[in-house]
C-alpha positions as CSV (number, residue, x, y, z in Angstrom):
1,X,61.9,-63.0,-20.0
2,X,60.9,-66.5,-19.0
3,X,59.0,-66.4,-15.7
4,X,61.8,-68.9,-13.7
5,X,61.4,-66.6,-10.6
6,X,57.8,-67.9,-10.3
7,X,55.5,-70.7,-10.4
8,X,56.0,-72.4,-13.8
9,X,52.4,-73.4,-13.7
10,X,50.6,-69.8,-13.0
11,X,49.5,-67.8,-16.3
12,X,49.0,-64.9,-14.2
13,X,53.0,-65.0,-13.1
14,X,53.9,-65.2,-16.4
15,X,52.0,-62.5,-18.4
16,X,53.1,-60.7,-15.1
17,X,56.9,-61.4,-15.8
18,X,56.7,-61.0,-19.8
19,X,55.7,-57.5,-20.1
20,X,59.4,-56.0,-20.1
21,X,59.6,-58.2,-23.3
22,X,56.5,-57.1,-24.9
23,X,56.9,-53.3,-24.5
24,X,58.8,-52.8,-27.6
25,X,56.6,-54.2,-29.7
26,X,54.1,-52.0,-28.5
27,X,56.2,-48.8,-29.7
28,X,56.6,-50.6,-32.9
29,X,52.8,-50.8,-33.6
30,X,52.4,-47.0,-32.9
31,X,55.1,-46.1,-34.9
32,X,53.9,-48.2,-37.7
33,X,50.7,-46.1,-37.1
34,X,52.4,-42.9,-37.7
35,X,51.9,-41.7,-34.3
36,X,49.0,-39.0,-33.5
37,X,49.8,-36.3,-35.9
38,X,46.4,-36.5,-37.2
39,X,45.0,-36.0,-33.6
40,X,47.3,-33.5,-32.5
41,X,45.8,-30.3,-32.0
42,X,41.8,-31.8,-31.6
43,X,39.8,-32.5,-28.9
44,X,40.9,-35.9,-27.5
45,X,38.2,-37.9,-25.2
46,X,39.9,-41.5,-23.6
47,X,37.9,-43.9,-22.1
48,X,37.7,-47.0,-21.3
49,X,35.7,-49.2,-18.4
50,X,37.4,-50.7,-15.1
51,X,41.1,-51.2,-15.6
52,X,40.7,-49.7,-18.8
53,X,39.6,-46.6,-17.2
54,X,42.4,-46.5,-15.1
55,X,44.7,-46.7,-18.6
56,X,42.7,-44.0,-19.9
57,X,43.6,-41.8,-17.0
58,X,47.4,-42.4,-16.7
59,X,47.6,-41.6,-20.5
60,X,45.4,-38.5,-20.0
61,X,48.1,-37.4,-17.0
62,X,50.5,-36.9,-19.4
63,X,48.2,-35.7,-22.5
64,X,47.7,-31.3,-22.4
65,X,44.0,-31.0,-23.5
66,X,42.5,-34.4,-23.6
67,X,39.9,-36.0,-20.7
68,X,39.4,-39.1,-19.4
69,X,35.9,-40.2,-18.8
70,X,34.9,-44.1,-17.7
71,X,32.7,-45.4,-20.5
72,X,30.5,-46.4,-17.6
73,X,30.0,-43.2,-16.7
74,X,29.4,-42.3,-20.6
75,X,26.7,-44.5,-21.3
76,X,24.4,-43.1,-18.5
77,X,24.9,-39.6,-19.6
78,X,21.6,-38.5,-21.2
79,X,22.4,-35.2,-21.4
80,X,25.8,-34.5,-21.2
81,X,26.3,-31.1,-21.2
82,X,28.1,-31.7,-17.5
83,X,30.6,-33.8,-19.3
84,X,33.6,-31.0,-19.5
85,X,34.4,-32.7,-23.3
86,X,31.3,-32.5,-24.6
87,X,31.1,-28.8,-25.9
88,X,34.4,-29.1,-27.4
89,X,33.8,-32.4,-29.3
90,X,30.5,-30.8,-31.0
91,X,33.2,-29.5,-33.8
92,X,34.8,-32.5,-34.3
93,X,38.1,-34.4,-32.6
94,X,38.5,-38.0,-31.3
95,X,37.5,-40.9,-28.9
96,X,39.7,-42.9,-28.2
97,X,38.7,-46.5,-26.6
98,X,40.9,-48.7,-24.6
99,X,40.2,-52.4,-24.0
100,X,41.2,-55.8,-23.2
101,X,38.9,-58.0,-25.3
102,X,36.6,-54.9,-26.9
103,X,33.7,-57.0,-26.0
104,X,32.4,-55.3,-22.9
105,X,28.8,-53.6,-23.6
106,X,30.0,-50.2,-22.3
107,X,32.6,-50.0,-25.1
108,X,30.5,-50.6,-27.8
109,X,27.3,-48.8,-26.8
110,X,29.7,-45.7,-25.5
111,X,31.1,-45.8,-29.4
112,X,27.7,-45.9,-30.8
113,X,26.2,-43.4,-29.2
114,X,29.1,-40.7,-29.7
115,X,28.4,-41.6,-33.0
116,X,24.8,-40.8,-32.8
117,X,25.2,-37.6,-30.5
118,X,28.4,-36.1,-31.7
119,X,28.6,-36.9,-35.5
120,X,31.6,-35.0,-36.1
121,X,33.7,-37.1,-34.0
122,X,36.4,-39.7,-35.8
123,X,37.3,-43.2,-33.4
124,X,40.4,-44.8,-32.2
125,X,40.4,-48.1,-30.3
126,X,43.8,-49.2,-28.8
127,X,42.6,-53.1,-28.2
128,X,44.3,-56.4,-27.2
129,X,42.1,-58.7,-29.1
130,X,41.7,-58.5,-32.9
131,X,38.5,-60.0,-33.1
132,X,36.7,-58.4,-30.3
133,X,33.5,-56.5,-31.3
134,X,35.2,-53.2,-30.6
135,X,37.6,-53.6,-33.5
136,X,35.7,-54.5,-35.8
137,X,32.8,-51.9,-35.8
138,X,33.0,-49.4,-39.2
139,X,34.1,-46.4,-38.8
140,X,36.7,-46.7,-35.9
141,X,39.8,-46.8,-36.5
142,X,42.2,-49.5,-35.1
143,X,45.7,-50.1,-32.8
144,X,45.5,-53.5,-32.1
145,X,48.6,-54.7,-29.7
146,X,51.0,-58.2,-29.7
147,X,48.4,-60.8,-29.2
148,X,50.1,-61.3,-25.8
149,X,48.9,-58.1,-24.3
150,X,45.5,-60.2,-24.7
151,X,46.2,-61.4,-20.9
152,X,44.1,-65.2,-20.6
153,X,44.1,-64.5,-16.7
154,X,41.1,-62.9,-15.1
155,X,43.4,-59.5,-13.7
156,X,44.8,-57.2,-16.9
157,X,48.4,-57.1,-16.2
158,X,49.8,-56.8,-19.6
159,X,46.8,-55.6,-21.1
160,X,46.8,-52.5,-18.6
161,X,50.6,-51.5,-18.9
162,X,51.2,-51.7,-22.8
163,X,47.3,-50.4,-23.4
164,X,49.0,-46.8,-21.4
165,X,52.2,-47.3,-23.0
166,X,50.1,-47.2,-26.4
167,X,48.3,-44.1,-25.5
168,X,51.5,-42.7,-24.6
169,X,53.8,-43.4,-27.2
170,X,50.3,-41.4,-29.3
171,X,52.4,-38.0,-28.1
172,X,55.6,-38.9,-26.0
173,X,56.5,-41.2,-28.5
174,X,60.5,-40.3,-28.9
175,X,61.1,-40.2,-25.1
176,X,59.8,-43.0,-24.5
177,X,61.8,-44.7,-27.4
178,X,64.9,-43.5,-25.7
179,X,64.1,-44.8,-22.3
180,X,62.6,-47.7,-22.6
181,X,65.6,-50.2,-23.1
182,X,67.0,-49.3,-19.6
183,X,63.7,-49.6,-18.3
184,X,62.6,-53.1,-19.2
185,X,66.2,-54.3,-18.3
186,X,65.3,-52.3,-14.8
187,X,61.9,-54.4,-14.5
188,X,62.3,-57.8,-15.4
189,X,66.0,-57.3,-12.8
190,X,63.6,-56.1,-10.3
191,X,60.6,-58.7,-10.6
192,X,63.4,-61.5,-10.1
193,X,65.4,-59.8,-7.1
194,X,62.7,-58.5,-5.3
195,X,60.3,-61.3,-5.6
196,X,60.9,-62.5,-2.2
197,X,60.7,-59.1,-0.2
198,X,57.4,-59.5,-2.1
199,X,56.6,-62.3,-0.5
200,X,57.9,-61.0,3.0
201,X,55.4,-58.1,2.6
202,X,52.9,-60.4,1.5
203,X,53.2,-62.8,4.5
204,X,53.3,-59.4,7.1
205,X,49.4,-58.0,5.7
206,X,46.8,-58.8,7.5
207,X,43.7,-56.9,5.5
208,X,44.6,-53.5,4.1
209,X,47.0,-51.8,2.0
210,X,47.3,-48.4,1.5
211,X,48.9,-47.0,-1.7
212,X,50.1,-43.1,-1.9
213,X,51.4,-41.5,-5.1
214,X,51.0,-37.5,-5.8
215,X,51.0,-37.4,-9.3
216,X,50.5,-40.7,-10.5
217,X,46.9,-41.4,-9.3
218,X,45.9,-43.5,-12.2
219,X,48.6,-46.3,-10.9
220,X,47.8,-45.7,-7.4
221,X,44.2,-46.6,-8.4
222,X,45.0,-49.9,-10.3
223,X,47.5,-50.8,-8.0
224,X,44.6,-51.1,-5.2
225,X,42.4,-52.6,-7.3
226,X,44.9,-55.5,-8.5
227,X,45.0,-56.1,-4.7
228,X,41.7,-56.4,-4.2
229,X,40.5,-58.1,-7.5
230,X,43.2,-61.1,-6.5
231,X,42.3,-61.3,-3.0
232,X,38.8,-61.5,-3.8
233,X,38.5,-58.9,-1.4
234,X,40.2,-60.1,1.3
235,X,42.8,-57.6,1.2
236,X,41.0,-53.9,1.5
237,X,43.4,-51.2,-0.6
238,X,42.8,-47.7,-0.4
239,X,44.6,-45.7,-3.3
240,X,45.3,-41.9,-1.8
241,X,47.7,-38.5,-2.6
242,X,50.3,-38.5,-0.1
243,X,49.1,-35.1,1.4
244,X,45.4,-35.8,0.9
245,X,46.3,-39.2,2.8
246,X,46.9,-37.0,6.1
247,X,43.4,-36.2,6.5
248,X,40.1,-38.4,7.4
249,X,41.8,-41.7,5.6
250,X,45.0,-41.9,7.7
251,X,42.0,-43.5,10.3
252,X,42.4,-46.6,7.7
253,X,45.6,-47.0,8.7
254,X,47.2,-49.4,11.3
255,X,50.3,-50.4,12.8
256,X,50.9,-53.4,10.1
257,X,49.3,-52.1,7.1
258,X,51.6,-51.8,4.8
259,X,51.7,-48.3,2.8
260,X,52.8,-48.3,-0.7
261,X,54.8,-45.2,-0.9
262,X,55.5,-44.2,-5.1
263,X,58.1,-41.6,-4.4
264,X,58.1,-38.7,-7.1
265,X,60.3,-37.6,-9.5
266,X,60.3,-34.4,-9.1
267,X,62.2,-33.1,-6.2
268,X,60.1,-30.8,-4.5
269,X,57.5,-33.1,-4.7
270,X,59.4,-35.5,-3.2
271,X,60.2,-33.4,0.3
272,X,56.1,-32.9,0.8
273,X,56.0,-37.0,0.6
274,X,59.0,-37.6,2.7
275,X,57.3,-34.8,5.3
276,X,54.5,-37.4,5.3
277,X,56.4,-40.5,5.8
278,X,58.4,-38.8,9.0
279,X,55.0,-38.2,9.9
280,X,53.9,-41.6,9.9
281,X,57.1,-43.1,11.5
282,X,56.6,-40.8,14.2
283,X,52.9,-42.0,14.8
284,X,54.1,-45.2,14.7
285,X,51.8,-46.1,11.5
286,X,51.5,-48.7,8.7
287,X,55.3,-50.2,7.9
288,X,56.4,-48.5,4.5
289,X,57.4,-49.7,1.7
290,X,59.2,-47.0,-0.3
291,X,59.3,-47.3,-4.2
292,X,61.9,-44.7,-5.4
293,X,65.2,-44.0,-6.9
294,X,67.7,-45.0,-4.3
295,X,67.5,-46.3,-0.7
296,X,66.6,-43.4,1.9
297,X,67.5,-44.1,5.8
298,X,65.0,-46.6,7.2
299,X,63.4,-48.9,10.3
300,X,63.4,-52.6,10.7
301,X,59.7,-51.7,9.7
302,X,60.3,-50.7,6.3
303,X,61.2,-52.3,3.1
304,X,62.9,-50.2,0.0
305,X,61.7,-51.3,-3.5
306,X,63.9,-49.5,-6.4
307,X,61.3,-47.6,-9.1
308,X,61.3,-48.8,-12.6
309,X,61.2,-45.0,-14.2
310,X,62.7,-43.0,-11.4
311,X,64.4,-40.4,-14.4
312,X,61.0,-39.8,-16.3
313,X,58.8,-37.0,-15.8
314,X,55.6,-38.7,-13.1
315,X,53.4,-38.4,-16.2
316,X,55.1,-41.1,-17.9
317,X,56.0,-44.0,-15.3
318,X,53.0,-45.7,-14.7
319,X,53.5,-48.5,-17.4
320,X,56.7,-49.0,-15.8
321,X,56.4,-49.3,-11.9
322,X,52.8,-51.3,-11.8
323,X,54.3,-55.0,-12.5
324,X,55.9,-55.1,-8.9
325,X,52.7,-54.4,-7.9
326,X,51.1,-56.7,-9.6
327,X,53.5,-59.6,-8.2
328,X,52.6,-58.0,-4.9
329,X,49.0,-58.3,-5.6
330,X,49.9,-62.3,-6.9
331,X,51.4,-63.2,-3.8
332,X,48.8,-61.2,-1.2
333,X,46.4,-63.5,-3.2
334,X,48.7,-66.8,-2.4
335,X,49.3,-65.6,1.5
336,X,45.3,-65.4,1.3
337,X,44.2,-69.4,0.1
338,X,43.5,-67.4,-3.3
339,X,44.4,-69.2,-6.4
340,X,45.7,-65.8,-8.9
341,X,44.5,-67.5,-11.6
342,X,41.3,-67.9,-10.7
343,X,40.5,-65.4,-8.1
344,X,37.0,-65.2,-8.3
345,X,35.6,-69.0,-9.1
346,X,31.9,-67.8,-7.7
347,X,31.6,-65.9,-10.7
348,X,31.6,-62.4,-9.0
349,X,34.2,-61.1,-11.3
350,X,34.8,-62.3,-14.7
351,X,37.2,-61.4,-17.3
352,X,34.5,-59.9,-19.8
353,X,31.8,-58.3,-18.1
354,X,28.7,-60.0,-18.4
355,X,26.1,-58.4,-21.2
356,X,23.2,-56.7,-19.7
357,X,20.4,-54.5,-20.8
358,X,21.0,-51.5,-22.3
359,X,18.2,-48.3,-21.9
360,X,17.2,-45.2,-23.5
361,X,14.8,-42.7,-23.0
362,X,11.9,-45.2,-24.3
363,X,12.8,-47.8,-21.1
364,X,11.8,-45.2,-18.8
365,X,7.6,-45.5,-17.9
C-alpha cells in the first residue's frame, strides 16, 4: 500500500504502512523452503536479541515443544544446565536465530558457541539482510526475507512482524495461508481509518501507557517497547496480563493513561478481561482503548480500535495487530518533539548494537 495516510517524507511511516503488502511474500519464502518438516518432531530453541527476542517468543506461543531464550541471555550462560532446553538439545534438534541485520554480536557468538557446546545441533536463521554475518556463517542454514523486511529506520517494524510470521508459517503454515488475504486488506483499511484516533490518543498521553493482553505477551512486550524506543523514553509503557495487571502495577496507572486493552479470542478469556475493564471504569482509571472484534458499550473516555486477527487462535495474531501500534508509537513520538526516524540522535540506541568484548572463562582473574 503506498503510505498517503502519512507523512510522505518519514521512512518509518512507510515500512510501517507496507507490511500488509509484504506478508505474502513472506509465506512464499517458507513455502519455497518446504516448511519445517525436517524440524518437526526435534527439539526447537528460538532466539533472538531485543525485538528479536520478542519475535522469538510470539512464535514460541504458538509452537508445542520449542523455547524461547534471548541470545543475551545465552551468551552469559556458562553452565547452562538451568536453561530448560539444554538437556534436550544434547541429542540433537535445532536453533533457530531471528534477526534484523544478523550483525549483532549476541547472534553470532550465541551460534558459535551452540556449536562448540551442543555439537549435535543443526542452525536455522530467519534474517532480513542477506549479507549480514549471521547468514553467511557455514553450517547454518538460511530464510532470508523480501529485502524490504530489512527496515532502514532505527525501530523494526517490518522486520519484527514478517520475522514471527516466518517462524509461524515453520508449523501453522496452511492457516495462515488461508487467512492472511482478509487480514492484510483488514490492516492496511485500518492503518488509514484509524490513523487519526491515533493521533487523538497520541495528543491525550501525558507519560505512560499501559498495554494488557492475556495470551499474547510477546506483542504486549514489543508494543511497549516501540513506545518507548520512539519517545526516547519519554513515554513510560508497562506491558502486563490483564489479571496480573490487577495487582501491585495497577499503582502505574492514572486517570489519563491510556491502557492498551488486546481483547482475546477466545471467549472465556474474554469475560475475565472485560471483568477487569469494568473494574477500571469503576475506579475511574486510565481511559481505554479496546482492540477487539466489534465495538463493546463505552465512555466518552474510551476509544474502540477494530483487531486485525480477531478469528485466529491468540497464538497466531501478533504479526497482525502490532502495526497500529506501531503508528501509535510514531505519533506518541511526534506529540513528544521526537523525530520517528531518528529517535535517538545521542547515540543511545542504534539500529545494530554496537560490538563489544566478548569473555570466556580465561577473562575472569
Amino acid at each position: 500500500m503506498a503510505a498517503r495516510s502519512y507523512p510522505s517524507n518519514s521512512v518509518l511511516a512507510f515500512e510501517i504502512a507496507q507490511q500488509s503488502t509484504v506478508w505474502p511474500t513472506t509465506l512464499e519464502r517458507v513455502h519455497s523452503m518446504g516448511g519445517a518438516p525436517h524440524l518437526a518432531g526435534l527439539p526447537v530453541l528460538l532466539t533472538g536479541a531485543g525485538t528479536s527476542a520478542y519475535a522469538a517468543s510470539a512464535i514460541a506461543e504458538a509452537w508445542p515443544g520449542a523455547w524461547a531464550i534471548p541470545s543475551t541471555d545465552l551468551l552469559l550462560a556458562s553452565e547452562a544446565d538451568f536453561l530448560p532446553a539444554w538437556p534436550a538439545l544434547r541429542e540433537g534438534g535445532w536453533l533457530v536465530s531471528l534477526a534484523r541485520s544478523g550483525d549483532s554480536p549476541e547472534s553470532v557468538a550465541v551460534v558459535e558457541k551452540v556449536k562448540r557446546l551442543l555439537p549435535a545441533v543443526q542452525h536455522l536463521a530467519m534474517v532480513c539482510n542477506e549479507a549480514g554475518r549471521l547468514a553467511r556463517m557455514p553450517g547454518v542454514q538460511v530464510l532470508c526475507l523480501d529485502p524490504r523486511t530489512n527496515d532502514r529506520s532505527l525501530a523494526m517494524t517490518g522486520s519484527f512482524s514478517n520475522l514471527v510470521l516466518a517462524g509461524l508459517c515453520l508449523v501453522h503454515q496452511p492457516e495462515l495461508a488461508k487467512a492472511l488475504p482478509a487480514i492484510s486488506a483488514r490492516v492496511e483499511e485500518n492503518l488509514q481509518r484509524h490513523n487519526r484516533v491515533l493521533q487523538e490518543i497520541a495528543r491525550g498521553c501525558k507519560d505512560r501507557v499501559v498495554v494488557l493482553a492475556s495470551a499474547m505477551q510477546a506483542l504486549a512486550r514489543e508494543a511497549a517497547l516501540k513506545i518507548v524506543e520512539l519517545t526516547a523514553g519519554h513515554v513510560a509503557a508497562m506491558p502486563e496480563t490483564f489479571l496480573g495487571f490487577r495487582h501491585g502495577p495497577v499503582g502505574f496507572l492514572r486517570a489519563d493513561t491510556p491502557v492498551l486493552c488486546f481483547l482475546s479470542s477466545d471467549p472465556l478469556t474474554r469475560l475475565y478481561e472485560m471483568d477487569v475493564l469494568e473494574d477500571l471504569r469503576a475506579k475511574g482509571l486510565g481511559r481505554l482503548v479496546v482492540i477487539g472484534e466489534s465495538a463493546l458499550s463505552q465512555t466518552e473516555r474510551e476509544w474502540f480500535l477494530p483487531a486485525a486477527a480477531p478469528a485466529l487462535p491468540d497464538t497466531l495474531r501478533t504479526p497482525f495487530e502490532i502495526p497500529l501500534i506501531q503508528l501509535l508509537a510514531y505519533h506518541l513520538s511526534v506529540q513528544a518533539g521526537i523525530d520517528p526516524d531518528n529517535p535517538s540522535p545521542d547515540g543511545a540506541i542504534t539500529r545494530v548494537v554496537r560490538p563489544f568484548r566478548l569473555h570466556d572463562a580465561s577473562s575472569v582473574v
